[in-house]
Every structure is written in structure tokens, then in C-alpha cells.
ZALUMMI-981334 format. One record per atom (N, C-alpha, C): residue in one letter; atom name; residue number from 1; y negated, z negated, x negated. Coordinates in nm, 4 decimals. Example, Ala and Ser with C-alpha at 12.3 -4.5 7.8 and 13.67 -1.06 7.14 Angstrom:
res, atom, n, north, up, east
a, N, 1, 0.5690, -0.7800, -1.3190
a, CA, 1, 0.4500, -0.7800, -1.2300
a, C, 1, 0.3300, -0.7800, -1.3200
s, N, 2, 0.2250, -0.7080, -1.2850
s, CA, 2, 0.1060, -0.7140, -1.3670
s, C, 2, -0.0030, -0.7870, -1.2900
***
This chain:
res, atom, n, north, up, east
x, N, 1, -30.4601, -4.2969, -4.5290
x, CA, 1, -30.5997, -4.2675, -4.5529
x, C, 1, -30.6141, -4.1185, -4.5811
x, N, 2, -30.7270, -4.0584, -4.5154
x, CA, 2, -30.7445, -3.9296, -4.5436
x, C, 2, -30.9042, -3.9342, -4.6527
x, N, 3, -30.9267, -3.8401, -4.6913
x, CA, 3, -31.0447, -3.7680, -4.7188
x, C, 3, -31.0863, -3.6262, -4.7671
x, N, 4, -31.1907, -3.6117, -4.7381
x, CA, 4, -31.2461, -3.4793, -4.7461
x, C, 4, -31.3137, -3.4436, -4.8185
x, N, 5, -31.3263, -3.3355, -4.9414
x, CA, 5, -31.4189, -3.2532, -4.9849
x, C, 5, -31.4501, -3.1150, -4.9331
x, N, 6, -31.5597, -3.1113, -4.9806
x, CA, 6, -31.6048, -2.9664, -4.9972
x, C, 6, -31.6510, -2.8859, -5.1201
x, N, 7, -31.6232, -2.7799, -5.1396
x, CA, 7, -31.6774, -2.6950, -5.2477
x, C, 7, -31.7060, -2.5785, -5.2286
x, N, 8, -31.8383, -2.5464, -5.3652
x, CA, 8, -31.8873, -2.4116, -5.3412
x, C, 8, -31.8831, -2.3191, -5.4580
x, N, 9, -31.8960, -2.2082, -5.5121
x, CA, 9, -31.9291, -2.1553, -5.6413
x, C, 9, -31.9729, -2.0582, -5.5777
x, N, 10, -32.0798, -2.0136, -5.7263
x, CA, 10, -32.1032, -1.8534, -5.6866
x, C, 10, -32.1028, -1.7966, -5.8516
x, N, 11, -32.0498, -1.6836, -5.8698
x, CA, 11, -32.0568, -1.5956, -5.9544
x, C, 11, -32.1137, -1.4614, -6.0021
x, N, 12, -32.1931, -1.4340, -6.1092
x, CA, 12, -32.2785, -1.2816, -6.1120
x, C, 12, -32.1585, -1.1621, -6.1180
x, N, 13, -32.2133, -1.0614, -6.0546
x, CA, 13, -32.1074, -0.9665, -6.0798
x, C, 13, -32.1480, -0.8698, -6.1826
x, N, 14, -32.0546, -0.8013, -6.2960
x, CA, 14, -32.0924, -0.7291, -6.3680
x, C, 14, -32.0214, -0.6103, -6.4129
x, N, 15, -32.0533, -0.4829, -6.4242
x, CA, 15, -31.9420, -0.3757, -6.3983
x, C, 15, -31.8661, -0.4009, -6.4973
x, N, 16, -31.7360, -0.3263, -6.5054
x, CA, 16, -31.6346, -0.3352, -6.6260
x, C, 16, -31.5723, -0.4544, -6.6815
x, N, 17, -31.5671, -0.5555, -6.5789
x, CA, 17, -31.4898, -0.6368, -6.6167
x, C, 17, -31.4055, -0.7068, -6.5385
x, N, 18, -31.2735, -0.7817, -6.5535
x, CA, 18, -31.1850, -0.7833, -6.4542
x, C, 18, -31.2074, -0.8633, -6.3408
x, N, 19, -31.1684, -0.9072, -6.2206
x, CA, 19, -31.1783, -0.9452, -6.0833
x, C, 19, -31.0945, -1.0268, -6.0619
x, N, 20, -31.0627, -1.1315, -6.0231
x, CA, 20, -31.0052, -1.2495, -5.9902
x, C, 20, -31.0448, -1.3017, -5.8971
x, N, 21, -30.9577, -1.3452, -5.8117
x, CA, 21, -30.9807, -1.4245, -5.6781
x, C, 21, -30.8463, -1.4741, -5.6262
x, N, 22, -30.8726, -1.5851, -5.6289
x, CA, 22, -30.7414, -1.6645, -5.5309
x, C, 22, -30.6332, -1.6288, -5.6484
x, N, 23, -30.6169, -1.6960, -5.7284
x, CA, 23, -30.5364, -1.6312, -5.8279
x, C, 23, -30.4855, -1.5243, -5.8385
x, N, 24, -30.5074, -1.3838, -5.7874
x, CA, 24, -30.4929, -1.2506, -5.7927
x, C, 24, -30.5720, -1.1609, -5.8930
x, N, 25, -30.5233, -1.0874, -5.9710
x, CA, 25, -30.6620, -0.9746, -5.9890
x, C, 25, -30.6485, -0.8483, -5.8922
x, N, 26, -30.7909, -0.8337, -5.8735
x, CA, 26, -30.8139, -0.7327, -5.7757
x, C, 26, -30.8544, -0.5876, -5.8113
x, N, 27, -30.8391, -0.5190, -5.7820
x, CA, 27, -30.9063, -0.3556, -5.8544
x, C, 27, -31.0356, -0.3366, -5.8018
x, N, 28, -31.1229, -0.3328, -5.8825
x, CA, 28, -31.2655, -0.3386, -5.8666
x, C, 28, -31.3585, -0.2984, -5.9819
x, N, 29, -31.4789, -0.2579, -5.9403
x, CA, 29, -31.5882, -0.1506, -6.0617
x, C, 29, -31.6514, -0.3010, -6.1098
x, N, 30, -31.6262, -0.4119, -6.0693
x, CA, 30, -31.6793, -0.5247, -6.0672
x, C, 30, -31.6252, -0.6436, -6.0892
x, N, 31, -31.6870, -0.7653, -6.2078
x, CA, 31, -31.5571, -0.8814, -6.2119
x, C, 31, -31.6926, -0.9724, -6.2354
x, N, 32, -31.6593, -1.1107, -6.2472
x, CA, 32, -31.7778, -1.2398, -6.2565
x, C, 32, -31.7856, -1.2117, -6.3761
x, N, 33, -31.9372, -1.3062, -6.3903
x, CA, 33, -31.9495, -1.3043, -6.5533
x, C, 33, -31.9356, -1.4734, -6.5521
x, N, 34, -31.7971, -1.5074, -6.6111
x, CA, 34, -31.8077, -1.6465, -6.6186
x, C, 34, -31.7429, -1.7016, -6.7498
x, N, 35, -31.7357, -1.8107, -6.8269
x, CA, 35, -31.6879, -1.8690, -6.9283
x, C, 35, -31.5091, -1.8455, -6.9049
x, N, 36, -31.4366, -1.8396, -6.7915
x, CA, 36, -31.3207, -1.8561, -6.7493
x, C, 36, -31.3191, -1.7316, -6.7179
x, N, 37, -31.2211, -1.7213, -6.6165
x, CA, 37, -31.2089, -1.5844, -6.5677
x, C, 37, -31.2630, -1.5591, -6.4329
x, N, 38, -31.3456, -1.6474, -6.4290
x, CA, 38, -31.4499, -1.6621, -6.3413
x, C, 38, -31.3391, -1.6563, -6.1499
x, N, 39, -31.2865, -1.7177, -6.1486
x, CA, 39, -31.2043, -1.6704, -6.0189
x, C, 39, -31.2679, -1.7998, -5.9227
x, N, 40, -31.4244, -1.7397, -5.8660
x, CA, 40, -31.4766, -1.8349, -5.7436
x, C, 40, -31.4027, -1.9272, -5.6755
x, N, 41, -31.3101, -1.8192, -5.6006
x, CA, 41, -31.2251, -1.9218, -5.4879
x, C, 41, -31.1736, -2.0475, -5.5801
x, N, 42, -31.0588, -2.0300, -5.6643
x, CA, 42, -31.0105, -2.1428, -5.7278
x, C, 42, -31.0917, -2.2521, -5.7890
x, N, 43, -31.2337, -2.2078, -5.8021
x, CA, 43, -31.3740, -2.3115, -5.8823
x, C, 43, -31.4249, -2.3829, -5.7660
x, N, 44, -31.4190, -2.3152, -5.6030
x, CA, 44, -31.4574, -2.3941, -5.5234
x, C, 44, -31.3256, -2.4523, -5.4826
x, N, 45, -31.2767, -2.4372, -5.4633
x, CA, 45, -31.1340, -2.4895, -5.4702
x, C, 45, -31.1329, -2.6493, -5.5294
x, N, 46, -31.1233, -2.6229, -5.6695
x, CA, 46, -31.1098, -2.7389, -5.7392
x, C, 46, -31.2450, -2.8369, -5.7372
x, N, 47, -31.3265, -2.7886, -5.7288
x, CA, 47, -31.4631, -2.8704, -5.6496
x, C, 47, -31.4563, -2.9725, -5.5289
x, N, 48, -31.3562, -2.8724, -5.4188
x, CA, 48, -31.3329, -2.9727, -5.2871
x, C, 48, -31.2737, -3.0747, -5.3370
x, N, 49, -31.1727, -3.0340, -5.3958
x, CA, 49, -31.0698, -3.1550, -5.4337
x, C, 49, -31.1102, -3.2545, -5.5334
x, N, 50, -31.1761, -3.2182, -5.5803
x, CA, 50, -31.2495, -3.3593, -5.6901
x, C, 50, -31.3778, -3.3860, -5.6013
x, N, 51, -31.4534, -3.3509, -5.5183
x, CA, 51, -31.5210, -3.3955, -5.4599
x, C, 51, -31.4454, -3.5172, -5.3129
x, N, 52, -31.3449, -3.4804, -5.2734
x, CA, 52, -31.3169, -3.5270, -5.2109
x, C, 52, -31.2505, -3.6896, -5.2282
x, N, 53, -31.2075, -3.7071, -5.3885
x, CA, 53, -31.1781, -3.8056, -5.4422
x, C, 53, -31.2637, -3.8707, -5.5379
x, N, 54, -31.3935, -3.8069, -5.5195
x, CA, 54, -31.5519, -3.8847, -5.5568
x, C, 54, -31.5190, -3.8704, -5.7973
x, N, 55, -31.4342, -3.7759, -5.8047
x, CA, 55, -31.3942, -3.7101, -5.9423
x, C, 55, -31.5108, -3.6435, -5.9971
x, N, 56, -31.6242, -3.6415, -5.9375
x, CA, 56, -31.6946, -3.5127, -5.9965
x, C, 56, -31.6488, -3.4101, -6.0005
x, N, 57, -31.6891, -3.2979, -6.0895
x, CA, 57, -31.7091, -3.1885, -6.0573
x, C, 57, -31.5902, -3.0731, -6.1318
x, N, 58, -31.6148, -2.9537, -6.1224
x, CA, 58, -31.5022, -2.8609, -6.2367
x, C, 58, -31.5993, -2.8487, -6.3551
x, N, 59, -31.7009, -2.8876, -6.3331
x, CA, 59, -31.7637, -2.8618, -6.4913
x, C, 59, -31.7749, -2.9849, -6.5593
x, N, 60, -31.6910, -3.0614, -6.5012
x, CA, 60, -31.6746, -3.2690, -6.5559
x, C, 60, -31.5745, -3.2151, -6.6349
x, N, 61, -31.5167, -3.2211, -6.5939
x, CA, 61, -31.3343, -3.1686, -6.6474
x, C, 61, -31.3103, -3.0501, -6.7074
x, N, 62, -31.3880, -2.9503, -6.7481
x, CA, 62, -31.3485, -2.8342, -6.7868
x, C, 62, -31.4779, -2.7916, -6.7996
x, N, 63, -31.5367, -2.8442, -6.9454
x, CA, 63, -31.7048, -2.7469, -6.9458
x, C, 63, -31.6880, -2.6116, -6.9636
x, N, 64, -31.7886, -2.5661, -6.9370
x, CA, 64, -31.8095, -2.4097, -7.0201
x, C, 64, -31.8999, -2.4061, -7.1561
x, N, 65, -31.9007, -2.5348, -7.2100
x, CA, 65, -31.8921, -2.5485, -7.3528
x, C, 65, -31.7621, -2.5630, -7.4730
x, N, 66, -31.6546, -2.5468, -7.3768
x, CA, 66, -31.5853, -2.6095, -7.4713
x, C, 66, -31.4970, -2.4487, -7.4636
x, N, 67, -31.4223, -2.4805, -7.6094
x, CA, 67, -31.3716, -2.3353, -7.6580
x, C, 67, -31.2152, -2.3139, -7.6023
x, N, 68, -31.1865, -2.4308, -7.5476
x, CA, 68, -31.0762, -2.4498, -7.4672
x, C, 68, -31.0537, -2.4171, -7.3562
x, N, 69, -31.1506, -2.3773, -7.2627
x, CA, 69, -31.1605, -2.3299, -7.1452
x, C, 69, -31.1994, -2.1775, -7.1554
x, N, 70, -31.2226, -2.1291, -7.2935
x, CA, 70, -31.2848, -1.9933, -7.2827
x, C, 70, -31.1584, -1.8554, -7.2053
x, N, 71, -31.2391, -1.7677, -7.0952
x, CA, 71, -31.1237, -1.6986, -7.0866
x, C, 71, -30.9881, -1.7538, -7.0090
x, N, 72, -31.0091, -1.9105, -6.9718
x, CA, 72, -30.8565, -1.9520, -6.9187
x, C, 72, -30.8022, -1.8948, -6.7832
x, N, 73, -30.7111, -1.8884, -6.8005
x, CA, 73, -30.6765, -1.8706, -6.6362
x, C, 73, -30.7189, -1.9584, -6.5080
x, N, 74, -30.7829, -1.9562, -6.4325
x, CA, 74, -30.8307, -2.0317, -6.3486
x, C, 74, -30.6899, -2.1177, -6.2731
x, N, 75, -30.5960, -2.0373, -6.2623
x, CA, 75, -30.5092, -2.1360, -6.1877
x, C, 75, -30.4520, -2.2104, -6.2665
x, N, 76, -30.4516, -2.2133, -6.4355
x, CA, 76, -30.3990, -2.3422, -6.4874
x, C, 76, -30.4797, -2.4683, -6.4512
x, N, 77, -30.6639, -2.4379, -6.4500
x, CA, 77, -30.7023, -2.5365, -6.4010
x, C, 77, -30.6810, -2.5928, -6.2525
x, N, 78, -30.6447, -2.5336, -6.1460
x, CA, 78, -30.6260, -2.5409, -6.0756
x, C, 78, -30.4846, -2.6753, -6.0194
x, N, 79, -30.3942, -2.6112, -6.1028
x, CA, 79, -30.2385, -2.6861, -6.1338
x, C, 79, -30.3171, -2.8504, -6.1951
x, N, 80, -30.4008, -2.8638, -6.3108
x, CA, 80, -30.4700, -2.9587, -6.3533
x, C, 80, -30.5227, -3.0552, -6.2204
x, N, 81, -30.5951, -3.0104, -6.1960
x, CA, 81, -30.6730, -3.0728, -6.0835
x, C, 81, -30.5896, -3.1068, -5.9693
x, N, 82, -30.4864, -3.0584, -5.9336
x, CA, 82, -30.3871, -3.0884, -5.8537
x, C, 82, -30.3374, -3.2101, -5.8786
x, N, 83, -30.2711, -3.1939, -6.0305
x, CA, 83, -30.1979, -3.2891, -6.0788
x, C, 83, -30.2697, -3.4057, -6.0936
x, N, 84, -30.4063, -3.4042, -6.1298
x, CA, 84, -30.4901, -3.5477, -6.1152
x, C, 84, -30.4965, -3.6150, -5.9864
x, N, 85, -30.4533, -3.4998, -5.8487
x, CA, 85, -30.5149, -3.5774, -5.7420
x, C, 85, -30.3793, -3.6548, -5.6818
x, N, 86, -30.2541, -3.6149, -5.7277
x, CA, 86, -30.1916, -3.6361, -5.7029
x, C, 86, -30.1032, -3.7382, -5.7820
x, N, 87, -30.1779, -3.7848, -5.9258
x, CA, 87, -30.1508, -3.9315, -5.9770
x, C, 87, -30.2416, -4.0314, -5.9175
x, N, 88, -30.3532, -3.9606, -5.8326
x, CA, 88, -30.4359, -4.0892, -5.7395
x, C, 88, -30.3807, -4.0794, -5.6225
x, N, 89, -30.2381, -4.0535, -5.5659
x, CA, 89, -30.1995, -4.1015, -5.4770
x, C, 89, -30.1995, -3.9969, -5.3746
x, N, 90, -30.2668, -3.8945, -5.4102
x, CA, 90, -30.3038, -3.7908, -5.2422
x, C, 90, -30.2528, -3.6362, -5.2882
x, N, 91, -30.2285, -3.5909, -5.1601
x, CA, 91, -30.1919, -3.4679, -5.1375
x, C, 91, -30.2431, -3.3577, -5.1088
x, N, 92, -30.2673, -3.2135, -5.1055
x, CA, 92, -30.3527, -3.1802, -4.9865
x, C, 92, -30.2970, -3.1568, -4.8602
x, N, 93, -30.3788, -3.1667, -4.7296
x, CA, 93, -30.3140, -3.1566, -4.5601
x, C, 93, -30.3243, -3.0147, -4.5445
x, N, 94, -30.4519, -2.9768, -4.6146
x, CA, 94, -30.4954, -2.8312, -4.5989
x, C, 94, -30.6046, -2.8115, -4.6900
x, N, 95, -30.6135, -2.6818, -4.6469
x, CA, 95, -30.7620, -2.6317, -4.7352
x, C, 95, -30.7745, -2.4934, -4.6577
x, N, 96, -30.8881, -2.5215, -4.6208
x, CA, 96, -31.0001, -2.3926, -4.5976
x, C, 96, -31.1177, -2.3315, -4.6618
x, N, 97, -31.1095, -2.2052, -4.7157
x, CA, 97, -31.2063, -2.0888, -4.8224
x, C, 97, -31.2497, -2.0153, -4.7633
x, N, 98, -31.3726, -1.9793, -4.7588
x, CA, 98, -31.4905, -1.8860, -4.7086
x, C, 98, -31.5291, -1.8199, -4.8126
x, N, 99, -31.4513, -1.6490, -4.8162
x, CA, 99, -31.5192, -1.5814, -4.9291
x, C, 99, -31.6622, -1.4961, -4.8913
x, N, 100, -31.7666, -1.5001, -4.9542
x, CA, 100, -31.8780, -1.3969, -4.9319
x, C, 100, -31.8476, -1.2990, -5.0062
x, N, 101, -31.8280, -1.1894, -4.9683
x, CA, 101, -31.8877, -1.0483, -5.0797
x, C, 101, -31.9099, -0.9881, -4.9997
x, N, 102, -31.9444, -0.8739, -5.0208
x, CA, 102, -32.0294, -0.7528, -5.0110
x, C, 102, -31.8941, -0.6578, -4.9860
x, N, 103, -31.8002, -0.6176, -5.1386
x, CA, 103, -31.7481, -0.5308, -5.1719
x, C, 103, -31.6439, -0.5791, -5.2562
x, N, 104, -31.5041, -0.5523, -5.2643
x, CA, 104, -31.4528, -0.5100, -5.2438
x, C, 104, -31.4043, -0.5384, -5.0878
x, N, 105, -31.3319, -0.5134, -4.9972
x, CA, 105, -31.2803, -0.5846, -4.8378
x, C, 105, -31.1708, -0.6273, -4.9176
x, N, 106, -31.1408, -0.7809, -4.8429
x, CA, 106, -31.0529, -0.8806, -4.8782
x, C, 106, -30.9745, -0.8567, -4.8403
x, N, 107, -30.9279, -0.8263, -4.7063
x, CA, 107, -30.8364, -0.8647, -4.5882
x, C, 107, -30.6989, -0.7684, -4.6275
x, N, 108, -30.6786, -0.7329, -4.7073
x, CA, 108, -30.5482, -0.7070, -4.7847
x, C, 108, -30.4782, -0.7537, -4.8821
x, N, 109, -30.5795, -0.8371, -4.9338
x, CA, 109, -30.5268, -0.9633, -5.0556
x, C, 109, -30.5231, -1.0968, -4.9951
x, N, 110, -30.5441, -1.1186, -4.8694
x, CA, 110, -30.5446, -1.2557, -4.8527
x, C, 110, -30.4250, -1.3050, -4.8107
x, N, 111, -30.3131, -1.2671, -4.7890
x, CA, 111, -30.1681, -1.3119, -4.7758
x, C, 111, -30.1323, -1.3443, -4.9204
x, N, 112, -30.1267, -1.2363, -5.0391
x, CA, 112, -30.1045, -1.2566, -5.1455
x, C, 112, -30.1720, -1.3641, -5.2335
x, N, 113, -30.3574, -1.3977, -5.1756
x, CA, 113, -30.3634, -1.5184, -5.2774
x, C, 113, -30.3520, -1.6344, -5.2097
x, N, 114, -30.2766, -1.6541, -5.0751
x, CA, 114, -30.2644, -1.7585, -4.9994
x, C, 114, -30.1257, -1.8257, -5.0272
x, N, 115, -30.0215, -1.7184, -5.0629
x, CA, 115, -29.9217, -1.7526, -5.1372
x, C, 115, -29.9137, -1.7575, -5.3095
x, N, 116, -30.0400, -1.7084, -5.3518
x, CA, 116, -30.0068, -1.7390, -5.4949
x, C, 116, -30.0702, -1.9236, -5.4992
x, N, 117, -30.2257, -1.9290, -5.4103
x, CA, 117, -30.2585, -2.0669, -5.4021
x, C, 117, -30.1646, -2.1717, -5.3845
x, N, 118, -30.0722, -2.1504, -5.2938
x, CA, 118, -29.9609, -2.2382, -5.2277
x, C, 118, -29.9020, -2.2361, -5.3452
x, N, 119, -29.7949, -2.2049, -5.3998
x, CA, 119, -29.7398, -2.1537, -5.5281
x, C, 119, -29.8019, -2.2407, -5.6285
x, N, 120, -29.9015, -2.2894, -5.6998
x, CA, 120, -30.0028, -2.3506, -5.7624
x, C, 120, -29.9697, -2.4907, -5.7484
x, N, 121, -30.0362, -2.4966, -5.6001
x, CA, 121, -30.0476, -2.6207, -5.5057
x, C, 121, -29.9617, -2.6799, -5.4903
x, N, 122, -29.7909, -2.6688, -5.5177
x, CA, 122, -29.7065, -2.6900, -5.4428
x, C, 122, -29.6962, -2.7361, -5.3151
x, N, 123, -29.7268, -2.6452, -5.2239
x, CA, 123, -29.7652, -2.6836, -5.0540
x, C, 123, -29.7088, -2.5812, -5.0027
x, N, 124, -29.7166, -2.5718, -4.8601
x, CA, 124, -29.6670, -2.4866, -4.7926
x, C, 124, -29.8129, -2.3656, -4.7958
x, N, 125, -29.7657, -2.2823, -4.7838
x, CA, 125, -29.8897, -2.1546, -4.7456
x, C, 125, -29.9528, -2.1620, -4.6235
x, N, 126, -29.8658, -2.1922, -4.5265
x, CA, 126, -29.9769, -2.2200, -4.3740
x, C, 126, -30.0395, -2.3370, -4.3922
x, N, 127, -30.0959, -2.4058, -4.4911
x, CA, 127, -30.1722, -2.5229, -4.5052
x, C, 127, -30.3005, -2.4741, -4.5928
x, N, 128, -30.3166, -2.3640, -4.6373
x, CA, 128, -30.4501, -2.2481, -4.6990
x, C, 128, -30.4768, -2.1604, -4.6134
x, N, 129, -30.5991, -2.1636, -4.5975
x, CA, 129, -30.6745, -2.0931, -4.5074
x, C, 129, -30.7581, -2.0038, -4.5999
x, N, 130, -30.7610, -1.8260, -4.6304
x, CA, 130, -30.8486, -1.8064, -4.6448
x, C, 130, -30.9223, -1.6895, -4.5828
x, N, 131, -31.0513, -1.6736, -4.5775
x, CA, 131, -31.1037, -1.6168, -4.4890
x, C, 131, -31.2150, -1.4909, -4.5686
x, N, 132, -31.2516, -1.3939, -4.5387
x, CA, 132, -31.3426, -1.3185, -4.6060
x, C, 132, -31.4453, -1.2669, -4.4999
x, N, 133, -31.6121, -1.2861, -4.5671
x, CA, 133, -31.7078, -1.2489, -4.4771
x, C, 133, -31.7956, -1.1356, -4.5830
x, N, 134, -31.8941, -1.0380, -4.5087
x, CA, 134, -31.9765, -1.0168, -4.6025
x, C, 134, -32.1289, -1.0858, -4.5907
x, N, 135, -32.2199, -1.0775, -4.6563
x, CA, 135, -32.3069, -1.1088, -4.5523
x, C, 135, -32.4272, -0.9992, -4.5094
x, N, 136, -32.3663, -0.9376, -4.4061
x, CA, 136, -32.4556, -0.7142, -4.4083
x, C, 136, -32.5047, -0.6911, -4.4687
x, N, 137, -32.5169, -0.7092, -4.6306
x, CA, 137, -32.6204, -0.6349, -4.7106
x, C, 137, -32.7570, -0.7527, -4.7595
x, N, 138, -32.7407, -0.8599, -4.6832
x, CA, 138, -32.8398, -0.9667, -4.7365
x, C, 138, -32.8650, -1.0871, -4.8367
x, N, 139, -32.9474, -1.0822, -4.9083
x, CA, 139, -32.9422, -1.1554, -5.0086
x, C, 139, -32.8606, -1.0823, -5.1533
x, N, 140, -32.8001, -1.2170, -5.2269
x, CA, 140, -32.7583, -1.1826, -5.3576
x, C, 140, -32.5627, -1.1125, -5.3450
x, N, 141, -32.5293, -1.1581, -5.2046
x, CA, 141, -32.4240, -1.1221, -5.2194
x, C, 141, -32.3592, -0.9859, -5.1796
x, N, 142, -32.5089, -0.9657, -5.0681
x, CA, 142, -32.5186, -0.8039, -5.0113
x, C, 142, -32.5709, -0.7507, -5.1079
x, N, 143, -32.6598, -0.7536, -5.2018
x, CA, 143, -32.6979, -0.6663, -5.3114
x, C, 143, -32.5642, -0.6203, -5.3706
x, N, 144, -32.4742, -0.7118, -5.3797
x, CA, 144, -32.3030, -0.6833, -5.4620
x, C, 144, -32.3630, -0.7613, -5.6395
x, N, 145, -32.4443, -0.8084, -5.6093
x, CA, 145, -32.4769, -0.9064, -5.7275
x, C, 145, -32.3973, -1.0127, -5.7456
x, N, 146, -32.3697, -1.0738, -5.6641
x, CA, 146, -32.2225, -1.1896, -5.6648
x, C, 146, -32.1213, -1.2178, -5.5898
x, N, 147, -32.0958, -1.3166, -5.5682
x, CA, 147, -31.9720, -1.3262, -5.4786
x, C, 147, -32.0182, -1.5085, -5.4926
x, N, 148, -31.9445, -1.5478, -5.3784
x, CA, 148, -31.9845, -1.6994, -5.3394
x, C, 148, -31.8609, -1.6934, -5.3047
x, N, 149, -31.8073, -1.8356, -5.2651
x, CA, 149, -31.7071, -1.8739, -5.1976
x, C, 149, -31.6914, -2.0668, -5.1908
x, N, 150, -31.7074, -2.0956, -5.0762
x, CA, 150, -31.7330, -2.2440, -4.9610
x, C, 150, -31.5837, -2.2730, -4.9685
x, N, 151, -31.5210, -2.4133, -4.9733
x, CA, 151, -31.3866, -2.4511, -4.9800
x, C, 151, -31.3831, -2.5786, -4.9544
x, N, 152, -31.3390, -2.6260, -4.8252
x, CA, 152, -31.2743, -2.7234, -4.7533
x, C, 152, -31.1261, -2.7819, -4.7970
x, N, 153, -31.1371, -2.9269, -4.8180
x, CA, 153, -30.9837, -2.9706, -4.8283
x, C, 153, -30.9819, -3.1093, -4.7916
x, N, 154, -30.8880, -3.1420, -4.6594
x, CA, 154, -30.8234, -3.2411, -4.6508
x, C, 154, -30.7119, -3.3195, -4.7419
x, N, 155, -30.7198, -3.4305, -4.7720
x, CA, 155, -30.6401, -3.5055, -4.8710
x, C, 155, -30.5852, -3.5861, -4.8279
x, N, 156, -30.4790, -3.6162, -4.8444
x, CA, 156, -30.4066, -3.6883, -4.7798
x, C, 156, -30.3424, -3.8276, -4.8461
x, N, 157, -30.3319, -3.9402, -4.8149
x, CA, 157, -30.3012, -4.0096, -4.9190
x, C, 157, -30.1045, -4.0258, -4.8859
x, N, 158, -30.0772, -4.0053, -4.9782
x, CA, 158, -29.9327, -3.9909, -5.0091
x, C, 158, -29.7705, -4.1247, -4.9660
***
């Protein structure tokens, strides 16, 4: 048996604070303003995958009320959510991420958080897909006001 989620997040950007993506930090005038360390990809990430096993959501499992999540590293939750999907029996086949920004250009970090994801995941790295778009200057993500990021995952049952 297979199944599929999808996930999305989006995050405000705000100067002077740190940048995270795909479990990397990135050098940037710009970081999310989030309860965690705000790292999009890994929030849509863990979205597909509990969506895909009808789990609800990352804010089911990990509010941004609670003082336990403040500041966490996104890929411990990440390892979490893994590990749940994988006491229900499933794996992932793959996963595909669609980053939006504006600014910083991705396409030099995306080997590095494709192997830090894998790494996480315990999977192979050619089974993460990630991809970076901007969108020319339109909307909230061309302003450089946020960053979004869309995340596909096949599941596999084990």
C-alpha cells in the first residue's frame, strides 16, 4: 500500500535573525519569525508526512504553545515524525520540496540540505527532491517578506 501527502508552510521574514532551511543554516540579512527555528522546508515536510497518514498536522504534535518546542531544532522534529510514521508501518519512497523565495538563491545549498534531509530520514538522498523558485518579485514572497515552501511525499508501507 502506498500513500500520499502533501505539505505547505510559509514563514515572515525578519532582519537579524538566523536562516534555516532543509536542515542547514544559511547566511542571510534575513531568518523566519517562528516559535522553532522556523526551518519551512522541514514544517512542510513533516506536514506531507502526517498528512499522508491522515496524523494531522505539525501543529497537532508540536504546538507553538508549548515551551518545549520553543527555539527547537526543526530536524529533531523532523526525526519525530519519521519515527511515528514508521511505527505505522510506512516508509518514505520519496519526497518532493518546492522552495519560494525571493532571496537568498538556493541552488548552492540544495545538495547539502538534500543530504542533511536524507541523514534525518534515514533514506537514500536520491529519494529528496529539492527544488528552488522565486516568484519575480510577486506577492509576499517577492516582496522578500517570506518564504513558502510545498512538500510532496510518497509512503510506502513497509
Amino acid at each position: 500500500m502506498i500513500r500520499v501527502g502533501n505539505g505547505y508552510d510559509v514563514h515572515l521574514l525578519a532582519d537579524g535573525l538566523p536562516f534555516f532551511l532543509g536542515g542547514i543554516r544559511i547566511e542571510h540579512t534575513k531568518g523566519c519569525v517562528a516559535h522553532s527555528d522556523g526551518d519551512t522546508l522541514i514544517h512542510a515536510l513533516c506536514d506531507a508526512m502526517l498528512g499522508a497518514l491522515a496524523l494531522g498536522d505539525i501543529g497537532k504534535h508540536f504546538p507553538d504553545s508549548s515551551a518545549e518546542f520553543k527555539g527547537i531544532d526543526s530536524k529533531i522534529l523532523l526525526s519525530r515524525v519519521n519515527r511515528l510514521i514508521n511505527e505505522k508501518g510506512y516508509t518514505i519512497g520519496n519526497a518532493d520540496c518546492t522552495i519560494l523565495l525571493q532571496k537568498p538563491k538556493i541552488a548552492p545549498y540544495i545538495v547539502k540540505m538534500r543530504e542533511c534531509l536524507s541523514q534525518v530520514l534515514e533514506i537514500e538522498t536520491d529519494r529528496i527532491s529539492v527544488k528552488a523558485t522565486t516568484t519575480e518579485g510577486a506577492g509576499f514572497v517577492g516582496r522578500e517578506e517570506a518564504i513558502a515552501v510545498y512538500a510532496t511525499v510518497l509512503l510506502k508501507q513497509k
